[in-house]
N, C-alpha and C positions, 0 to 999 in steps of 0.2 A: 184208428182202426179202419179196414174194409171191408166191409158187407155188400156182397154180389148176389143179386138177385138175377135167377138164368128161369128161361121160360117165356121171354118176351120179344117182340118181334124188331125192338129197336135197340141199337145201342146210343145210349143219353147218360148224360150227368143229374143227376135227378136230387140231389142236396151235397153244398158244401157250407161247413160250419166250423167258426173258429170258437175257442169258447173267450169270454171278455178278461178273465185273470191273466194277471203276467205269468211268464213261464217259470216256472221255481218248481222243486222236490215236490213239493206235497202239492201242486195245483199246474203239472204240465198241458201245456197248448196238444192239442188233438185237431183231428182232423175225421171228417165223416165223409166219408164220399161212394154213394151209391150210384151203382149205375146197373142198365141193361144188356144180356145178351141175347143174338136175334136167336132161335131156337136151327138145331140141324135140320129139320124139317125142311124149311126154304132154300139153306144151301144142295138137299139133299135131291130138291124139286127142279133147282136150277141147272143143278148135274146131267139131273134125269132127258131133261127140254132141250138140253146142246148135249146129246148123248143120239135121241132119236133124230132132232135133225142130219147130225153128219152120219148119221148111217143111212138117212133116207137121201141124202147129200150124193153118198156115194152107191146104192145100190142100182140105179140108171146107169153110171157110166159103168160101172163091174158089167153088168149086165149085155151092155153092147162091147164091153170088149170082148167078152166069150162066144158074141156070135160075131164079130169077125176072125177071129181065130179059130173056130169052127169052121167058117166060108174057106177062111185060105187051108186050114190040113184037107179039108173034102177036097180040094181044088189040087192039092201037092201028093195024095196018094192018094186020087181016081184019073190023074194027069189029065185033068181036064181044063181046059183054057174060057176063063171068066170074063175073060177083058170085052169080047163082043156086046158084054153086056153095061159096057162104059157110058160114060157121053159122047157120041160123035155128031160135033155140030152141024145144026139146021140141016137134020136128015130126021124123017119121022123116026125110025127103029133108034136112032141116036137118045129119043127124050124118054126112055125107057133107063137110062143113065142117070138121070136126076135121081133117080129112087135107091139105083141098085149102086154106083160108082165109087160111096162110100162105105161101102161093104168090102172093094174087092184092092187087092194088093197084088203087083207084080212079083213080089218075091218077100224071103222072108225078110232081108235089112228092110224093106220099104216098110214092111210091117211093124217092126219093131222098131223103127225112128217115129212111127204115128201114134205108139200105142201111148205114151208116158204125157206128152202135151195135151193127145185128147181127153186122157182122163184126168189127170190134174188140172185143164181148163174147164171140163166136164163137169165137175166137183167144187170148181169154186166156183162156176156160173150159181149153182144149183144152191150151195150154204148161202152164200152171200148175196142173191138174187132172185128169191125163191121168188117175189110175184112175177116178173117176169121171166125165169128165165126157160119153162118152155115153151113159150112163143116167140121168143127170143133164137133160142135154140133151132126150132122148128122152121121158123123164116130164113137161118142163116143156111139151114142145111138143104133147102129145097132151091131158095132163091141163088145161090154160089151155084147151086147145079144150072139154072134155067140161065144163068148169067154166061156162063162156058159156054151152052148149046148153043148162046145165037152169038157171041165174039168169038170163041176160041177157034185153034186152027183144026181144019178138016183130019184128024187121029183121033183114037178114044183116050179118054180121059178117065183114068181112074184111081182111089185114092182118098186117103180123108182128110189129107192135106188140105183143101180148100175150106173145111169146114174148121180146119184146124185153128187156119190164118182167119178166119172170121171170128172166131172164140176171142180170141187173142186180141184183134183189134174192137170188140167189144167191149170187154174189161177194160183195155187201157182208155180209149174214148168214153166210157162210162165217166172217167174219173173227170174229164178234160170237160164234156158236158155238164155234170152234176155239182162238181166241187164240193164234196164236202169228202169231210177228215177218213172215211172209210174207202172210197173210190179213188181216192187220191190214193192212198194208201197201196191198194190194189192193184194201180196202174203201175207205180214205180215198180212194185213187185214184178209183174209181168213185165216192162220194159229192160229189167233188170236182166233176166233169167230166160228170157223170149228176143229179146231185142235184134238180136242176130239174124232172124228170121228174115227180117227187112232183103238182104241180100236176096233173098228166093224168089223177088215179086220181078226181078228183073231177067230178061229173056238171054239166051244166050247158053243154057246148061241141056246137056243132051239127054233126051228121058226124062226129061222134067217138066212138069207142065206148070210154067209159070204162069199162065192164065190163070188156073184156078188159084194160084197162092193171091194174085195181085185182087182178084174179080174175088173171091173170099172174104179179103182185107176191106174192101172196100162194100162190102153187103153188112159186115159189123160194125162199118163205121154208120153206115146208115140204120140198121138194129140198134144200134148204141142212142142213136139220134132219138128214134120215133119213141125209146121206152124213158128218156130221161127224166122225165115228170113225173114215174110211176117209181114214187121215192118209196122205201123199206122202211121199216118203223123207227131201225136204230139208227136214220139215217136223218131225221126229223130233228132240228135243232131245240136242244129246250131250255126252256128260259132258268138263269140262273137263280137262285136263292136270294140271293141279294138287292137284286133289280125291284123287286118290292119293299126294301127295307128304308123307311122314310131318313133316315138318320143318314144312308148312302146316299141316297136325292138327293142331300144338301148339302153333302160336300161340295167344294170347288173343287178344280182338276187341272192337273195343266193344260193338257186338252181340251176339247170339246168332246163328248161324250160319241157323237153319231161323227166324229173325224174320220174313221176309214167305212162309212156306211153313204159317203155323199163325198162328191168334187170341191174342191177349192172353188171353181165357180158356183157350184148350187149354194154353197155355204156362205158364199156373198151376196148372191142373190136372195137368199131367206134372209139376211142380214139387213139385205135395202128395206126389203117385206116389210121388215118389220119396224124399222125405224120410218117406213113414210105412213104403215098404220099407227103407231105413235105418235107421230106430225098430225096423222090426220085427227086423230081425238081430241088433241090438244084445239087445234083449230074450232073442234066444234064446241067449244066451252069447258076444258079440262080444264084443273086448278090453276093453270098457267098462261090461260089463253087471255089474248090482248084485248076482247071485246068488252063492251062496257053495257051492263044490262039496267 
């Protein structure tokens, strides 16, 4: 029979019992087996915790995309013209553009080719990179503008393109920096789905301001850099269960255990290590040393 004991925070095997009589009519083999289940409480908790994050995930970028679509309908019926207030490099009235440049759209396709990448990069920056990602954020969007004003060519630059292609090469460079199973993860995604991008950083399209895509790309790659050691929790590798268990120590392996954690040269060289610290104790009187006391 089984007896379920619910209310508990683990699931465990907690007795199994055979009884010592052979099986026969009047004296059958039984089975006891108890165990734990964790309580709704905790799954109820862990809902709640990845429920607030992706709302608070995604209420930032909702947020500035309503005020850039606010900026461009004020701008399409008051027919008023935004762009002066672009980047135009290494002019003082030009770095007045760093602030405002990602606010303003030439039209409405322009607008709606920016709006889906910013905030889908918007929102994963933000779930999956929550300690840095507005500093992160904040350096790509300031620094892509100050990057335009002293290369880019003498037009205004406007557009959130730049900030787009910086989002983008951040995530994917996060992965390529950090390596572990979540950034990696990340990266393909974005490589995947964004990949195409690549083509925009090269000059040659009219109306396009490939500076800001290349000068963007290359501001995330360097955000991606300076934040790589400011690891997430769930990004923290943790020690298995078993790596403490003395009975696993003493297996043999075909391997060596630290094989993909060290070179064929280092593992030769702790090999010599170790064999001329063992020469050398021997020498100084081990059970096998050749001295005569």
């Amino acid at each position: 029979m089984i007896n379920v004991m619910q209310g508990f925070s683990k699931t465990r095997i907690k007795s199994l019992s055979t009884s010592s009589k052979r099986s026969s009519p009047s004296h059958p083999s039984t089975f006891t087996l108890t165990f734990q289940i964790p309580p709704m409480s905790r799954h109820r908790s862990v809902i709640s915790n990845v429920s607030q994050r992706l709302y608070s995930s995604l209420s930032l970028p909702f947020s500035f995309m309503v005020t850039i679509w606010l900026i461009h309908c004020v701008q399409v019926f008051l027919n008023l013209d935004l762009g002066r207030f672009g980047v135009y490099p290494r002019e003082v009235f030009g770095l007045r553009g760093i602030l405002f440049s990602p606010l303003i759209h030439a039209d409405w396709n322009h607008l709606l080719a920016n709006t889906p990448p910013l905030f889908v990069l918007s929102a994963m920056m933000l779930f999956f990179y929550r300690s840095v990602a507005i500093p992160a954020m904040l350096l790509i969007y300031f620094m892509s503008g100050a990057a335009v004003w002293t290369f880019g060519r003498e037009v205004f630059h406007i557009g959130a393109s730049g900030v787009i292609y910086g989002l983008a090469a951040f995530v994917f460079f996060s992965g390529v920096f950090r390596r572990n199973v979540k950034s990696i993860a990340l990266a393909l995604l974005v490589g995947f789905y964004y990949g195409s991008m690549v083509y925009g950083i090269f000059p040659g399209q009219e109306g396009v301001s490939w500076e800001s895509h290349l000068l963007g790309a290359l501001v995330g790659v360097f955000a991606s850099f300076v934040f790589k050691h400011n690891i997430e929790k769930d990004e923290m590798a943790r020690r298995p269960s078993w790596a403490d268990d003395p009975e696993y120590n003493q297996q043999r392996f075909f391997l060596d255990r630290d094989t993909f954690d060290m070179t064929k040269g280092e593992r030769e060289l702790r090999r010599r290590q170790e064999l001329e610290e063992e020469q050398r104790r021997n020498d100084n009187g081990g059970w096998f040393s050749n001295r005569s006391w």
